[in-house]
PDBQT receptor file of N, H, CA, C and O in Angstrom, charges set to zero:
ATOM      1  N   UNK A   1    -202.952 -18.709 -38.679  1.00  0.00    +0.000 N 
ATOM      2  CA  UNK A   1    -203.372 -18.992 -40.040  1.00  0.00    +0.000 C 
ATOM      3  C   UNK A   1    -204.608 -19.907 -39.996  1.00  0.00    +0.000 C 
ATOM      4  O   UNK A   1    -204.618 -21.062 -39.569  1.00  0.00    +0.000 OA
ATOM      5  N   UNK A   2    -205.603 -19.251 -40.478  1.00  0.00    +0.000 N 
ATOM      6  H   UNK A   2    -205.594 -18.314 -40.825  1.00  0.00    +0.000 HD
ATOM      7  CA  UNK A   2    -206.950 -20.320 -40.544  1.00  0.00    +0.000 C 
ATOM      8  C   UNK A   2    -207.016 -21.343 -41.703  1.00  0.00    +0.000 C 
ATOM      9  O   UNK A   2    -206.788 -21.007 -42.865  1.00  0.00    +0.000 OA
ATOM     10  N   UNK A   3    -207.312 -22.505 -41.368  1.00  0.00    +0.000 N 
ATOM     11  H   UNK A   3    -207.497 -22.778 -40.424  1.00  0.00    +0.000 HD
ATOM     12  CA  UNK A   3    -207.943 -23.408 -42.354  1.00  0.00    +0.000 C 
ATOM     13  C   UNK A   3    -208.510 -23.319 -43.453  1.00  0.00    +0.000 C 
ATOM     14  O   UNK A   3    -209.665 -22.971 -43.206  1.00  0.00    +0.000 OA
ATOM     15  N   UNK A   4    -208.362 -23.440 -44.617  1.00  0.00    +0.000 N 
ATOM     16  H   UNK A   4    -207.425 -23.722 -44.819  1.00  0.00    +0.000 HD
ATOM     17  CA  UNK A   4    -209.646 -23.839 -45.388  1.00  0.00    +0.000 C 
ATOM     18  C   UNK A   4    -210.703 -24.399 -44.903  1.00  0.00    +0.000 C 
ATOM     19  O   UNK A   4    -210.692 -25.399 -44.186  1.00  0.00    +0.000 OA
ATOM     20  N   UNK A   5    -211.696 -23.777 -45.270  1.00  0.00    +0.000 N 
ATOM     21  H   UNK A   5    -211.705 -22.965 -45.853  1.00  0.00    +0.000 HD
ATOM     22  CA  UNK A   5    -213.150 -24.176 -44.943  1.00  0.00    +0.000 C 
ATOM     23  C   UNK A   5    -213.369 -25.671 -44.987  1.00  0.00    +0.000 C 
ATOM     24  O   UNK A   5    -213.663 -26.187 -43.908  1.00  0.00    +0.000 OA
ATOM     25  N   UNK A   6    -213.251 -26.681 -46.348  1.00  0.00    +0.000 N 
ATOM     26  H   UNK A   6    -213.012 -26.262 -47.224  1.00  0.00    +0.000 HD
ATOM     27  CA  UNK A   6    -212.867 -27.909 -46.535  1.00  0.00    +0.000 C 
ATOM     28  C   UNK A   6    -212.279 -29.029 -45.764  1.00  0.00    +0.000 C 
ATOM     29  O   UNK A   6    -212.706 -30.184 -45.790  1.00  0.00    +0.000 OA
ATOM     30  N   UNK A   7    -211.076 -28.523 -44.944  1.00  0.00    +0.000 N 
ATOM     31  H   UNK A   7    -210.729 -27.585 -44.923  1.00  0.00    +0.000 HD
ATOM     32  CA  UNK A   7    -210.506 -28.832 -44.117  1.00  0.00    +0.000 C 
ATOM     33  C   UNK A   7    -211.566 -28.993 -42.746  1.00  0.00    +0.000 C 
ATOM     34  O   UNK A   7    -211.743 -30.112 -42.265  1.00  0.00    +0.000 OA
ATOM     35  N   UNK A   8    -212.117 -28.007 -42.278  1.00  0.00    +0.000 N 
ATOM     36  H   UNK A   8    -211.972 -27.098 -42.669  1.00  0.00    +0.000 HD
ATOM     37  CA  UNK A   8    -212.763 -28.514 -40.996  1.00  0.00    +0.000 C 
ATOM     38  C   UNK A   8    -213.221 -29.720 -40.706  1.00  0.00    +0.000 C 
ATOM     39  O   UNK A   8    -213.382 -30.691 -41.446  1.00  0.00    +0.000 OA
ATOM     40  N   UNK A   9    -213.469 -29.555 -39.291  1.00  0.00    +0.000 N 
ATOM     41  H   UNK A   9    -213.339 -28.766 -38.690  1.00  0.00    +0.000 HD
ATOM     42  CA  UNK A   9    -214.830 -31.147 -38.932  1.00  0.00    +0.000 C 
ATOM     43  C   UNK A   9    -216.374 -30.689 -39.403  1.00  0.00    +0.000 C 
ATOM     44  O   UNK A   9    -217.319 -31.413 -39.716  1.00  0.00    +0.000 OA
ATOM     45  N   UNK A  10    -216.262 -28.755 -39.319  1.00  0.00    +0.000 N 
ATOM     46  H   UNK A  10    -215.494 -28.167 -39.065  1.00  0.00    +0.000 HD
ATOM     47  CA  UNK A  10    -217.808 -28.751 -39.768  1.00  0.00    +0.000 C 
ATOM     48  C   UNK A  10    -218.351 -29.112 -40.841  1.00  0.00    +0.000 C 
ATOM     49  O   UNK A  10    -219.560 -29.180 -41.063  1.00  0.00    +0.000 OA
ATOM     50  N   UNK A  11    -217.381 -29.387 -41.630  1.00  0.00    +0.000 N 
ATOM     51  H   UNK A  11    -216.399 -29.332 -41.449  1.00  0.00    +0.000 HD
ATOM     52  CA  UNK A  11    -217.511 -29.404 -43.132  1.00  0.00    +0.000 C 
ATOM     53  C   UNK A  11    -218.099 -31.055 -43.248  1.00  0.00    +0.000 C 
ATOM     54  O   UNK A  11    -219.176 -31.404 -43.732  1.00  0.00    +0.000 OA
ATOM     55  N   UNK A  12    -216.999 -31.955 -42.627  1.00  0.00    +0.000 N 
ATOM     56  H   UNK A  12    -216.124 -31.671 -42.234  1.00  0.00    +0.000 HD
ATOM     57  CA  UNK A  12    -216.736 -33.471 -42.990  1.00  0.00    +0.000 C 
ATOM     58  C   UNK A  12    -218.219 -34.158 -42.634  1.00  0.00    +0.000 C 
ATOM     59  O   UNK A  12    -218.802 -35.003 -43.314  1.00  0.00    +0.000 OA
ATOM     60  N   UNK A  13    -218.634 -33.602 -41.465  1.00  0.00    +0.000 N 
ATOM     61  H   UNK A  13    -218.160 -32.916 -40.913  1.00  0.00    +0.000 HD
ATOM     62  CA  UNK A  13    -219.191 -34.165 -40.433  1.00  0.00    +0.000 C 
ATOM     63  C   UNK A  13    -220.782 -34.107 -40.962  1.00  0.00    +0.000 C 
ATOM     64  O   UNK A  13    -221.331 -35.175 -40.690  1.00  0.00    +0.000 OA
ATOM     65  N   UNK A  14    -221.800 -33.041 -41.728  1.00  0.00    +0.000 N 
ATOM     66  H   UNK A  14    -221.354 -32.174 -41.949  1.00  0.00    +0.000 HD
ATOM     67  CA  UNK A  14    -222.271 -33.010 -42.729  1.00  0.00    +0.000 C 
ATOM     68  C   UNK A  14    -222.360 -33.413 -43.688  1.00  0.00    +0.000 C 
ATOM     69  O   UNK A  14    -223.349 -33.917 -44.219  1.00  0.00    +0.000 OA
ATOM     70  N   UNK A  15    -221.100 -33.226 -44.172  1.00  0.00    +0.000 N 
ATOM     71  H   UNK A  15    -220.296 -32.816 -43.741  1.00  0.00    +0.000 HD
ATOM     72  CA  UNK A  15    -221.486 -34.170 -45.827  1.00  0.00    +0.000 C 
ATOM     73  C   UNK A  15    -221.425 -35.655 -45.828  1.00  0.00    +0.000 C 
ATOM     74  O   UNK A  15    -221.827 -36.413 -46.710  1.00  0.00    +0.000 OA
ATOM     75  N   UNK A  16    -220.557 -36.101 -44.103  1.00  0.00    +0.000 N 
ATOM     76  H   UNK A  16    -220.230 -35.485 -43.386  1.00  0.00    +0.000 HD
ATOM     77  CA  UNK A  16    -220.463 -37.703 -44.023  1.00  0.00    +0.000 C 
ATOM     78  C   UNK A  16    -222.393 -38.030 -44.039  1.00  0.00    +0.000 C 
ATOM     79  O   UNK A  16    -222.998 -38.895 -44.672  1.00  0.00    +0.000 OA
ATOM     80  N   UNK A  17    -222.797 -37.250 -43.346  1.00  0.00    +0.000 N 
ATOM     81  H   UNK A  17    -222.306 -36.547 -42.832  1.00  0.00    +0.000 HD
ATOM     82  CA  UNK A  17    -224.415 -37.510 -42.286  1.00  0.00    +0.000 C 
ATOM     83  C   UNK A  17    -224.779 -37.652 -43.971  1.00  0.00    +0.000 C 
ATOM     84  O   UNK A  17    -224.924 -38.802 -44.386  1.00  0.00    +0.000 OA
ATOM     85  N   UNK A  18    -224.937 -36.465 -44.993  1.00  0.00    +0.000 N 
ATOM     86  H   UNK A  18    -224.820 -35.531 -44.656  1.00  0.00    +0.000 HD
ATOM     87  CA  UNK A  18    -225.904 -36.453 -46.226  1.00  0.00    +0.000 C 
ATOM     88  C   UNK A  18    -225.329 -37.719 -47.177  1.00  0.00    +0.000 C 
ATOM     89  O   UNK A  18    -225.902 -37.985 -48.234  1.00  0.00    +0.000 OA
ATOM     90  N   UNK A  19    -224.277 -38.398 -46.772  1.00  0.00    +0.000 N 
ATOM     91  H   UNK A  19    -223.811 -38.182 -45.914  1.00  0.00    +0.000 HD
ATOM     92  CA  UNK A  19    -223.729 -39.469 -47.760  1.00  0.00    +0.000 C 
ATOM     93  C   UNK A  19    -224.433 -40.721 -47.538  1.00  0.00    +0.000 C 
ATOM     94  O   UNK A  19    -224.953 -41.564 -48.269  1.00  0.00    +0.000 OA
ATOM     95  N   UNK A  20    -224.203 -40.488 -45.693  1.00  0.00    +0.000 N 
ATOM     96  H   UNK A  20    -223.780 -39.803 -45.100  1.00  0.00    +0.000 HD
ATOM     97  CA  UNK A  20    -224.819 -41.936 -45.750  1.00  0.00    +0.000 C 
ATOM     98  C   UNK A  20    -226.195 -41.932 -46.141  1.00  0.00    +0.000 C 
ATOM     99  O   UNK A  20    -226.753 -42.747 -46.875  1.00  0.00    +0.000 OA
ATOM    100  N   UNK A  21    -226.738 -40.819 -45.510  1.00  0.00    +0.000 N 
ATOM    101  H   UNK A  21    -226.285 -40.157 -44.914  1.00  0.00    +0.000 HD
ATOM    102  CA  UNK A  21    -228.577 -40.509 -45.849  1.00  0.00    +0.000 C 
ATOM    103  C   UNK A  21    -228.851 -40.949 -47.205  1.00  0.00    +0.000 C 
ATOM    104  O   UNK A  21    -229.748 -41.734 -47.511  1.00  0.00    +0.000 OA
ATOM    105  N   UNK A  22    -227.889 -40.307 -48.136  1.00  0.00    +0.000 N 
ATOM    106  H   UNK A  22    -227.160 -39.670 -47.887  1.00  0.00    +0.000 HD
ATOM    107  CA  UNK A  22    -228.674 -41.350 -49.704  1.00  0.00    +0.000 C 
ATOM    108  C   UNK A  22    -228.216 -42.418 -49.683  1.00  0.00    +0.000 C 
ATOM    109  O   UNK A  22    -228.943 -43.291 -50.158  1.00  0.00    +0.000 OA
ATOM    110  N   UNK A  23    -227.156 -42.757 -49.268  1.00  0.00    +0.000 N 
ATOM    111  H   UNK A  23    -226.565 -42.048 -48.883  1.00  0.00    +0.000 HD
ATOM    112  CA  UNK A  23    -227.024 -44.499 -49.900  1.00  0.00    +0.000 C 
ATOM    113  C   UNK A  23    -227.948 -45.175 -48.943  1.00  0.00    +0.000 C 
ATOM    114  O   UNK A  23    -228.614 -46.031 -49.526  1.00  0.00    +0.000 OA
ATOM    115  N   UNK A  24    -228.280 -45.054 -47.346  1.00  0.00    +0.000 N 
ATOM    116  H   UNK A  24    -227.739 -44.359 -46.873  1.00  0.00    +0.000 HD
ATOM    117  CA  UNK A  24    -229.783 -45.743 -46.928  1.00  0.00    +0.000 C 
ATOM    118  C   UNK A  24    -230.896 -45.824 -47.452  1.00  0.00    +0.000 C 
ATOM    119  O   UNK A  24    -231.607 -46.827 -47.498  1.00  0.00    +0.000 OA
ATOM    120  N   UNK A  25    -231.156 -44.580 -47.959  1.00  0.00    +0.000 N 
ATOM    121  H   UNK A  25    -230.578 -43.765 -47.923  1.00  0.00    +0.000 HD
ATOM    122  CA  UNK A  25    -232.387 -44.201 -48.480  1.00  0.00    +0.000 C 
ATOM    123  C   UNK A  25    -232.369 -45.303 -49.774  1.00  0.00    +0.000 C 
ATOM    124  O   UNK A  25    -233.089 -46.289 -49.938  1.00  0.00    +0.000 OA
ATOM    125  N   UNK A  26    -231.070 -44.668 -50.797  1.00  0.00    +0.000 N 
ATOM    126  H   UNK A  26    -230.486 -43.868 -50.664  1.00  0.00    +0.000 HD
ATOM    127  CA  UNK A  26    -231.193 -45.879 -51.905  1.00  0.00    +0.000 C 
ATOM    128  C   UNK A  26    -231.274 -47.673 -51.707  1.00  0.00    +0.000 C 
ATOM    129  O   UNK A  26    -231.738 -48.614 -52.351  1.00  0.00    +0.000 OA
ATOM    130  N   UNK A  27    -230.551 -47.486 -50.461  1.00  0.00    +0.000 N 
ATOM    131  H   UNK A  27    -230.174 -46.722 -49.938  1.00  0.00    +0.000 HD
ATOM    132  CA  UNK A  27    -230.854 -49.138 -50.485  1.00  0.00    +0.000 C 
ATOM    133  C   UNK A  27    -232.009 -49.616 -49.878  1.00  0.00    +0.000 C 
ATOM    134  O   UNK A  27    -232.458 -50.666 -50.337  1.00  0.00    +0.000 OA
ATOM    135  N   UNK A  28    -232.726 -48.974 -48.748  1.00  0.00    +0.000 N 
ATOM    136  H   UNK A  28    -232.362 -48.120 -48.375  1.00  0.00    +0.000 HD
ATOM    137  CA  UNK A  28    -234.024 -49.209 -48.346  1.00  0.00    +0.000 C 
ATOM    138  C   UNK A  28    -235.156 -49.314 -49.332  1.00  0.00    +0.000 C 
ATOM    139  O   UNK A  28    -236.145 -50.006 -49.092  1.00  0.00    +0.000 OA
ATOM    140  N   UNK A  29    -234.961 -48.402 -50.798  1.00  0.00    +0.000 N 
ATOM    141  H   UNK A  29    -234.158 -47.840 -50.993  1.00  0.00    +0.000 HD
ATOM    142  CA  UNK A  29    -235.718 -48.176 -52.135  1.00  0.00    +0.000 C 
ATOM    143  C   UNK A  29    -234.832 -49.723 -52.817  1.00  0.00    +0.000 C 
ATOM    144  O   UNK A  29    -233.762 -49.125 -52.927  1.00  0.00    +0.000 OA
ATOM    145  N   UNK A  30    -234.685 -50.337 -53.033  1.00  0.00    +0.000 N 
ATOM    146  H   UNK A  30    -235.555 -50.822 -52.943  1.00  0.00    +0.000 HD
ATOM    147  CA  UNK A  30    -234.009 -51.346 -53.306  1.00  0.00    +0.000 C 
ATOM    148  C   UNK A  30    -234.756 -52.092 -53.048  1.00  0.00    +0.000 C 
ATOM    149  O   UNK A  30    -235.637 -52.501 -53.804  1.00  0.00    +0.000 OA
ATOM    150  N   UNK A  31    -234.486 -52.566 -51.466  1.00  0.00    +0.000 N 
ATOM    151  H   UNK A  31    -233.770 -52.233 -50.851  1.00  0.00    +0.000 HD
ATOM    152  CA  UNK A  31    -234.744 -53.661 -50.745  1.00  0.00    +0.000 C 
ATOM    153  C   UNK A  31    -236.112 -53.867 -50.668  1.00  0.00    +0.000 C 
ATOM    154  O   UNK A  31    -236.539 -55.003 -50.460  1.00  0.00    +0.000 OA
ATOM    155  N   UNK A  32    -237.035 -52.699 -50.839  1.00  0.00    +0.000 N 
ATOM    156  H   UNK A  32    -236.689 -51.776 -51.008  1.00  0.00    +0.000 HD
ATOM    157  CA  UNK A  32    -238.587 -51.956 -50.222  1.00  0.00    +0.000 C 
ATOM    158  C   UNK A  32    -239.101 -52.510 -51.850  1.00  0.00    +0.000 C 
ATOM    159  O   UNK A  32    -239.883 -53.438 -52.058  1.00  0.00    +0.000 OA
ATOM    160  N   UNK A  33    -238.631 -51.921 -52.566  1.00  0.00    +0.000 N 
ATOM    161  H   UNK A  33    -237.996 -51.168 -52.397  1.00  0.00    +0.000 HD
ATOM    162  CA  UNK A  33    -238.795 -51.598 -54.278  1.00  0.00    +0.000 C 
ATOM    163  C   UNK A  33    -240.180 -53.105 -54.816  1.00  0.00    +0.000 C 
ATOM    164  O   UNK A  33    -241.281 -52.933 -55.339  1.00  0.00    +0.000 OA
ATOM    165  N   UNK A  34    -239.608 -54.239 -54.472  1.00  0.00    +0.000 N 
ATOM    166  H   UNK A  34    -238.713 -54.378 -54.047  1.00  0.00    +0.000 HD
ATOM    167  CA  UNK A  34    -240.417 -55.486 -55.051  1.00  0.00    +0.000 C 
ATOM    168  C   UNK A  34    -241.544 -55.557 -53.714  1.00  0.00    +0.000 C 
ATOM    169  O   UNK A  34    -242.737 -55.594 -54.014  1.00  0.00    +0.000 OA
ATOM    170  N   UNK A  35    -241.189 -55.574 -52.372  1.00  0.00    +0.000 N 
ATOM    171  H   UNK A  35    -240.220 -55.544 -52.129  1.00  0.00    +0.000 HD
ATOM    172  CA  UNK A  35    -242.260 -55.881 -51.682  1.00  0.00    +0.000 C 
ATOM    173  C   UNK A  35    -243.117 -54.918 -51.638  1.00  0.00    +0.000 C 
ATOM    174  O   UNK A  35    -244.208 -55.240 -51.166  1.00  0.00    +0.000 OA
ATOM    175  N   UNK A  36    -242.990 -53.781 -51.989  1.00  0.00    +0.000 N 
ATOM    176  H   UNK A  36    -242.104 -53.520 -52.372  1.00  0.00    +0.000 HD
ATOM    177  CA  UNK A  36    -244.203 -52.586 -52.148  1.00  0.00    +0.000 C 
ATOM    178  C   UNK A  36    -245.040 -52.631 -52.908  1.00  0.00    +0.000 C 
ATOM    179  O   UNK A  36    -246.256 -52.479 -52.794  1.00  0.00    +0.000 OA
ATOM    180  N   UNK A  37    -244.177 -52.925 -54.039  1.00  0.00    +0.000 N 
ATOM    181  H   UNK A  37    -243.188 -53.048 -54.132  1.00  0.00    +0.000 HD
ATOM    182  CA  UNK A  37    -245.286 -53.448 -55.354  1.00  0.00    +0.000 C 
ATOM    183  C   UNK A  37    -246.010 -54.547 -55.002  1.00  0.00    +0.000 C 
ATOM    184  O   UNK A  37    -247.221 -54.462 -55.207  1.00  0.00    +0.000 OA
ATOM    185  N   UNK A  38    -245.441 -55.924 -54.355  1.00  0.00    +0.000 N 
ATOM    186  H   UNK A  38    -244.457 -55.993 -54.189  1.00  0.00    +0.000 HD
ATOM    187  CA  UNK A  38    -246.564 -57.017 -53.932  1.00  0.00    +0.000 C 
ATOM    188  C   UNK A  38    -247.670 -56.180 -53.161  1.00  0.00    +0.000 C 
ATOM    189  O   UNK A  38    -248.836 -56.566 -53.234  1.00  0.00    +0.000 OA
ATOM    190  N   UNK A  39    -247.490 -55.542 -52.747  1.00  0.00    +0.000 N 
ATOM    191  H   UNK A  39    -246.542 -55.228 -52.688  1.00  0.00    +0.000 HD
ATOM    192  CA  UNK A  39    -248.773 -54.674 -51.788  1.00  0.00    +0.000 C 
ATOM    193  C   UNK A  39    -250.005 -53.950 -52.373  1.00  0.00    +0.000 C 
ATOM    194  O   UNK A  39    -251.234 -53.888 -52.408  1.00  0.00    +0.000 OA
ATOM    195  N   UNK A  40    -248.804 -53.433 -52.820  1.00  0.00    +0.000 N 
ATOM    196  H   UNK A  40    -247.806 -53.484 -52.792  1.00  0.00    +0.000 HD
ATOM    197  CA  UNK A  40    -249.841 -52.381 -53.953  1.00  0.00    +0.000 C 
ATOM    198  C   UNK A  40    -249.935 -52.618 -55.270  1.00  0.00    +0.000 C 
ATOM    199  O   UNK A  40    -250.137 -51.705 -56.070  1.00  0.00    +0.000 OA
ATOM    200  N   UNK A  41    -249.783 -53.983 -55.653  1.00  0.00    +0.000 N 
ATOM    201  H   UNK A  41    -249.619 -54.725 -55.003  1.00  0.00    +0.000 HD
ATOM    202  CA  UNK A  41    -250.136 -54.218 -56.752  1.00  0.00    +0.000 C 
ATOM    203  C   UNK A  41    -251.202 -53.589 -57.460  1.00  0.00    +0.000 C 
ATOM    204  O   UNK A  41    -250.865 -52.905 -58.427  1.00  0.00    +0.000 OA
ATOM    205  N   UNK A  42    -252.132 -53.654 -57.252  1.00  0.00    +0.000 N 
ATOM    206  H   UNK A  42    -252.405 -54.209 -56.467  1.00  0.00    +0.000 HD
ATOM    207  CA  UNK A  42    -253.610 -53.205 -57.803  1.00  0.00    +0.000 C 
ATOM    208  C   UNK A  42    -253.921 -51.693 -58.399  1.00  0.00    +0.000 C 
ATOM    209  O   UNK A  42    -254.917 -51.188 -58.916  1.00  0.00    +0.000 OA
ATOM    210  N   UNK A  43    -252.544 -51.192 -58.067  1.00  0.00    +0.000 N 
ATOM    211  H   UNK A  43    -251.735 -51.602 -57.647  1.00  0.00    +0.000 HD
ATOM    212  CA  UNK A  43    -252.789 -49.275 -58.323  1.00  0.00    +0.000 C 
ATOM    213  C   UNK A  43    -252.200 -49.752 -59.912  1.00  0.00    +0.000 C 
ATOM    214  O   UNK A  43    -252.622 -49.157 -60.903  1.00  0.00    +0.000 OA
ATOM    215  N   UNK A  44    -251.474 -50.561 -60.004  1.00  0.00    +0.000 N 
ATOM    216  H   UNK A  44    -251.131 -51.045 -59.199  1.00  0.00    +0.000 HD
ATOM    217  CA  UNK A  44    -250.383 -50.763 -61.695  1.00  0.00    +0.000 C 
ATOM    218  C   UNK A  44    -251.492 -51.303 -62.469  1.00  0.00    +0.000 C 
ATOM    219  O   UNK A  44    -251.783 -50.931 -63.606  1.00  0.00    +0.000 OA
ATOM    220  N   UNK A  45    -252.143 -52.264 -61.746  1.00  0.00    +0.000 N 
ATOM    221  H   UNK A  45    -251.907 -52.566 -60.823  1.00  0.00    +0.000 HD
ATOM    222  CA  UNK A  45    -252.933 -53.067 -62.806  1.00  0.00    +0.000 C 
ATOM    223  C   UNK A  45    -254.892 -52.870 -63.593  1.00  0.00    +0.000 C 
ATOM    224  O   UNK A  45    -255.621 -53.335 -64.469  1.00  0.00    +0.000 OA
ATOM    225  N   UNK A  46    -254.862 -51.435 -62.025  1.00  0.00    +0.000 N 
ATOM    226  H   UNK A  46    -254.270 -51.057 -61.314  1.00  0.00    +0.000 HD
ATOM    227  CA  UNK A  46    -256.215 -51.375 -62.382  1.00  0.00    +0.000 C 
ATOM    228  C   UNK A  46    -256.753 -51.131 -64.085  1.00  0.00    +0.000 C 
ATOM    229  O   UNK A  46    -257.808 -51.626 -64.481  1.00  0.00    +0.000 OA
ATOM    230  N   UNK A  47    -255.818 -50.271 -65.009  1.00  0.00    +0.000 N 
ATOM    231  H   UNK A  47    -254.961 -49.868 -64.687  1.00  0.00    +0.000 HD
ATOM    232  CA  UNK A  47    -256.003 -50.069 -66.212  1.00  0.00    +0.000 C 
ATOM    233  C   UNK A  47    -256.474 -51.114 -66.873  1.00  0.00    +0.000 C 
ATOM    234  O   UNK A  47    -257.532 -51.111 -67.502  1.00  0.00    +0.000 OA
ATOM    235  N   UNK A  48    -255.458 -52.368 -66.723  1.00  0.00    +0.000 N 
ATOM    236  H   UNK A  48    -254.598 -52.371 -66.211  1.00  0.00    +0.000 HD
ATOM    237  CA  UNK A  48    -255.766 -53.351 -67.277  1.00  0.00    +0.000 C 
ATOM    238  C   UNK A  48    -257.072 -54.551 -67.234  1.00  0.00    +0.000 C 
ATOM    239  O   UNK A  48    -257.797 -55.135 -68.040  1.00  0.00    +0.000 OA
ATOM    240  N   UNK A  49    -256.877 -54.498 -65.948  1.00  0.00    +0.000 N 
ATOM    241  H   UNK A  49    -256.288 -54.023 -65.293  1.00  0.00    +0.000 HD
ATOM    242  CA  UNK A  49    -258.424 -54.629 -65.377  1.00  0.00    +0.000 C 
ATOM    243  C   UNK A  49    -259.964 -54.556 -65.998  1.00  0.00    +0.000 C 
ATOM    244  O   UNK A  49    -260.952 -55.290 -66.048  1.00  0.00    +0.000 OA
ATOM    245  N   UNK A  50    -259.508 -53.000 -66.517  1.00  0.00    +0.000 N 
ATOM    246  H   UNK A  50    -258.706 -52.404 -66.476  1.00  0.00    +0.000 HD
ATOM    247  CA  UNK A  50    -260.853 -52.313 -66.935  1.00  0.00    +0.000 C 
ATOM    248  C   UNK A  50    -260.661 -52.830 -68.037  1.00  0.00    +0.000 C 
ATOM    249  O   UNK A  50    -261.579 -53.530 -68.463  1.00  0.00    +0.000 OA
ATOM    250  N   UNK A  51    -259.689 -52.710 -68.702  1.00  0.00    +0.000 N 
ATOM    251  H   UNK A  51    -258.943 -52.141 -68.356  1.00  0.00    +0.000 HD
ATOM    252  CA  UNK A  51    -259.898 -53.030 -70.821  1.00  0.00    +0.000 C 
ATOM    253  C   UNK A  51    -260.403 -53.990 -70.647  1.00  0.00    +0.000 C 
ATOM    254  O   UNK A  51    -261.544 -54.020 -71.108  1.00  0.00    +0.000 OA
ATOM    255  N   UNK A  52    -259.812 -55.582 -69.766  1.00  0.00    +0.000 N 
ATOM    256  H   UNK A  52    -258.885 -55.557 -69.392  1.00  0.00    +0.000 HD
ATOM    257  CA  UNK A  52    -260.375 -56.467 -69.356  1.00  0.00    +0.000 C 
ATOM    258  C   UNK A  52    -261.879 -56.921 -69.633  1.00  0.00    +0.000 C 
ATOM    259  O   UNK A  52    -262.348 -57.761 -70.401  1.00  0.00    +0.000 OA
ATOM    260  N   UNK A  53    -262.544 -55.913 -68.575  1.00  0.00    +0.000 N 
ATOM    261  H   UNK A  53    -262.163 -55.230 -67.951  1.00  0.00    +0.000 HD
ATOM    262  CA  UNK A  53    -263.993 -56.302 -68.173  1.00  0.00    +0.000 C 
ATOM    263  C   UNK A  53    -264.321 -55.425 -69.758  1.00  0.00    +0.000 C 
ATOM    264  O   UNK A  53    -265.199 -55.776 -70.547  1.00  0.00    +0.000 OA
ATOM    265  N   UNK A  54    -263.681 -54.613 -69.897  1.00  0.00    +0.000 N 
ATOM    266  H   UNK A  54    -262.968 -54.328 -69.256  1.00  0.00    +0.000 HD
ATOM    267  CA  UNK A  54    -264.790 -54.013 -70.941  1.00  0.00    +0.000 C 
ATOM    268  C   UNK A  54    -264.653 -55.119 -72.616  1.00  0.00    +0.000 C 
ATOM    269  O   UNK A  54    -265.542 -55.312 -73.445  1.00  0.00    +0.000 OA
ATOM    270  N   UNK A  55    -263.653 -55.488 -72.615  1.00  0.00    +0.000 N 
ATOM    271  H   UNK A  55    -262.931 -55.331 -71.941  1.00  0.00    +0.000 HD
ATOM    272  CA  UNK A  55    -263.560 -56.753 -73.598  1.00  0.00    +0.000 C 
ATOM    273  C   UNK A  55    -264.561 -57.698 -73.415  1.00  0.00    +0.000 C 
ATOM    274  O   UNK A  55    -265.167 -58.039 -74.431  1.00  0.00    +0.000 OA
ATOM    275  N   UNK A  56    -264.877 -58.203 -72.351  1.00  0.00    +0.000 N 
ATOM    276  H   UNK A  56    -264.385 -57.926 -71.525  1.00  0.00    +0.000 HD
ATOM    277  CA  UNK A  56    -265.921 -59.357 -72.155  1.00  0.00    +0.000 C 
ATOM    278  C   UNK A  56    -267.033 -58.612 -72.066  1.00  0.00    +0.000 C 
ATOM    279  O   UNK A  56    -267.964 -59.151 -72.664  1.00  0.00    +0.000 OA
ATOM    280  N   UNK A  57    -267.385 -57.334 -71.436  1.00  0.00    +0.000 N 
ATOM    281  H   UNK A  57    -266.629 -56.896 -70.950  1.00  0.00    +0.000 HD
ATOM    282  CA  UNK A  57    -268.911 -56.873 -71.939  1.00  0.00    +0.000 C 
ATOM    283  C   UNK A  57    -269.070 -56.785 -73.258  1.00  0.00    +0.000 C 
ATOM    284  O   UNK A  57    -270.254 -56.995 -73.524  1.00  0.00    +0.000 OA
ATOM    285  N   UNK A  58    -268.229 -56.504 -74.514  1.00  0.00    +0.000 N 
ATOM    286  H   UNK A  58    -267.268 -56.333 -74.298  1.00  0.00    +0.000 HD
ATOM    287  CA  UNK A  58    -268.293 -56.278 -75.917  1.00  0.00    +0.000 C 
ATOM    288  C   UNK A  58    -268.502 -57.390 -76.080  1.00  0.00    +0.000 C 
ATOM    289  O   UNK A  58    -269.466 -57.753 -76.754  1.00  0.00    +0.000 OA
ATOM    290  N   UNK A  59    -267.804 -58.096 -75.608  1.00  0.00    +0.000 N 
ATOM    291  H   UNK A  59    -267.021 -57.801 -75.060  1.00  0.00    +0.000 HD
ATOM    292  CA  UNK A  59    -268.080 -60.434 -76.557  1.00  0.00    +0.000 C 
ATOM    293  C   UNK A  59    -269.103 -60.799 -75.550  1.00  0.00    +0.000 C 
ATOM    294  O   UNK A  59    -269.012 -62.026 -75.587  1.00  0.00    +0.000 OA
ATOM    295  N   UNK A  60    -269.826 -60.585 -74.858  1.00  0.00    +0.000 N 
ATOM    296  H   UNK A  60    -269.900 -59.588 -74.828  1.00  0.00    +0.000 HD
ATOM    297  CA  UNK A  60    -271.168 -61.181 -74.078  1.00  0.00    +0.000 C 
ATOM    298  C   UNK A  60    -272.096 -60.248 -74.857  1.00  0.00    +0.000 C 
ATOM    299  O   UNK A  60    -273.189 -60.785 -75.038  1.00  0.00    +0.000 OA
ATOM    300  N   UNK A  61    -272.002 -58.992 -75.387  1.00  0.00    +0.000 N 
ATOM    301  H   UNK A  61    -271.114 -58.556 -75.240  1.00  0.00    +0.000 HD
ATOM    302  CA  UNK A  61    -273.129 -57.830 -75.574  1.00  0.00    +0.000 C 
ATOM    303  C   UNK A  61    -273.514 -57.861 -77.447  1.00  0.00    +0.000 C 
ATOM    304  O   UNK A  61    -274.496 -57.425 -78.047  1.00  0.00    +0.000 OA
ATOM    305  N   UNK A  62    -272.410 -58.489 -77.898  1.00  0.00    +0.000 N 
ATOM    306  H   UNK A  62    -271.612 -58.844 -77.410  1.00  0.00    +0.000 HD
ATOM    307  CA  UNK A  62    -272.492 -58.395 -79.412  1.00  0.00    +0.000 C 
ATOM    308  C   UNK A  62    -273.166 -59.931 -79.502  1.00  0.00    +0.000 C 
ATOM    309  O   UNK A  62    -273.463 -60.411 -80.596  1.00  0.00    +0.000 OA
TER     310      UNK A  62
């Protein structure tokens, strides 16, 4: 009498590997999450930047 598929090790042994794979992944995105942004700050803020400079060329130019 064969097993349910469910039942195997081929089964367990896979879905253990893809379980842990996201919860690392999620906690490395966690842990990573604030010091990445200190890095790369400058990609979030360039927008602001610009309204910035272009505010003070309008009040130096008027």
């Amino acid at each position: 009498m064969n097993k349910p598929f469910y039942k195997l090790k081929r089964f367990y042994i896979p879905c253990g590997v893809l379980i842990a794979l996201i919860i690392f992944t999620s906690l490395t995105y966690h842990f990573l999450q604030r010091p990445l942004e200190l890095i790369f700050w400058d990609r979030y803020y360039h927008e602001k930047e610009y309204q910035n400079a272009k505010d003070i060329y309008k009040l130096f130019k008027s």
